[in-house]
C-alpha positions as CSV (number, residue, x, y, z in Angstrom):
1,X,-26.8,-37.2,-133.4
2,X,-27.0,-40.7,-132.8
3,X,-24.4,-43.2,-131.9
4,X,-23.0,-44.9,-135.3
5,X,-22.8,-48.7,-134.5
6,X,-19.1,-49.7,-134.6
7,X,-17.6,-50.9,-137.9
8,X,-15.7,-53.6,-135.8
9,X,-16.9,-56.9,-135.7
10,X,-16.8,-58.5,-132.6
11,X,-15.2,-62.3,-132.4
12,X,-16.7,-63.8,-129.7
13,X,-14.4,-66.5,-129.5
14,X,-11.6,-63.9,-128.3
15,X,-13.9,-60.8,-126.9
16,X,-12.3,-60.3,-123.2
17,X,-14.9,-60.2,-120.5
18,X,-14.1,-56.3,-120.3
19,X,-15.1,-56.0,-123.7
20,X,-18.0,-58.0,-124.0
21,X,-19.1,-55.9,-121.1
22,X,-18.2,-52.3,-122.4
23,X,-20.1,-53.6,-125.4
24,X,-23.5,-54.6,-123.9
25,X,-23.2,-51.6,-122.1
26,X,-23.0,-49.4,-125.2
27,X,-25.7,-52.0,-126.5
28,X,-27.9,-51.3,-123.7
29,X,-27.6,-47.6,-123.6
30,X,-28.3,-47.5,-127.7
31,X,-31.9,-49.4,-126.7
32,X,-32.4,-47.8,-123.1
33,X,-32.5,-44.3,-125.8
34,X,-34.7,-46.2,-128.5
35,X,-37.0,-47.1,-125.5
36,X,-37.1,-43.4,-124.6
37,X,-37.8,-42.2,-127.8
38,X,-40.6,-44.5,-128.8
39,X,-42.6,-43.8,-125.3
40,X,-41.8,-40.0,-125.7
41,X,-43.7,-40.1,-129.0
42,X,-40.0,-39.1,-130.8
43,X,-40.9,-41.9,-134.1
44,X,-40.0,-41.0,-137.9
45,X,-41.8,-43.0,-140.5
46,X,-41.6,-43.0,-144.0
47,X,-40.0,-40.2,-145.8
48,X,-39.2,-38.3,-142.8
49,X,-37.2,-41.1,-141.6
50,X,-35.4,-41.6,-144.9
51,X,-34.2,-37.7,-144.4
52,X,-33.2,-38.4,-140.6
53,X,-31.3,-41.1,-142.0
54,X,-29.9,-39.3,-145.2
55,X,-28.4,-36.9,-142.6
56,X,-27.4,-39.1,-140.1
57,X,-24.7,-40.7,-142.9
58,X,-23.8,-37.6,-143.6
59,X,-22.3,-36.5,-140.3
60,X,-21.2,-39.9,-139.9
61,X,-19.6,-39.4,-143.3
62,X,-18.0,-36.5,-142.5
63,X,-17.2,-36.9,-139.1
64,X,-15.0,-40.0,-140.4
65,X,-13.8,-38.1,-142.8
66,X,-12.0,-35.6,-140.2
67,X,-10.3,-38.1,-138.4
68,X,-6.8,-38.9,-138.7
69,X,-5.4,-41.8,-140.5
């Protein structure tokens, strides 16, 4: 499954250095596997995308939905 992009907003007036590099890191990782898919040929258009993306919310959904309060 793929990452979910974090429901956070990030302030930059207060992200700490640490943060703002954990989070470019995540950021570049998300594209480094975008990058990856495109050149491997791994693209959905169309319907077939809108599926991908229909399931995709749903494990997110549910995968929310597990966690504790």
């Amino acid at each position: 499954m793929a990452q979910p992009a974090s429901n956070h907003s990030v302030d930059l007036e207060t992200e700490t250095p640490v943060a703002r590099q954990a989070r470019l890191e995540w950021e570049r990782a998300r594209l480094n596997e975008a990058y990856d898919d495109i050149a491997n040929g791994r693209v959905l258009s169309g319907d077939d995308a809108l599926r991908w993306l229909e399931n995709e919310l749903a494990e997110a959904e549910a995968a929310l939905a597990r966690e504790p309060e």
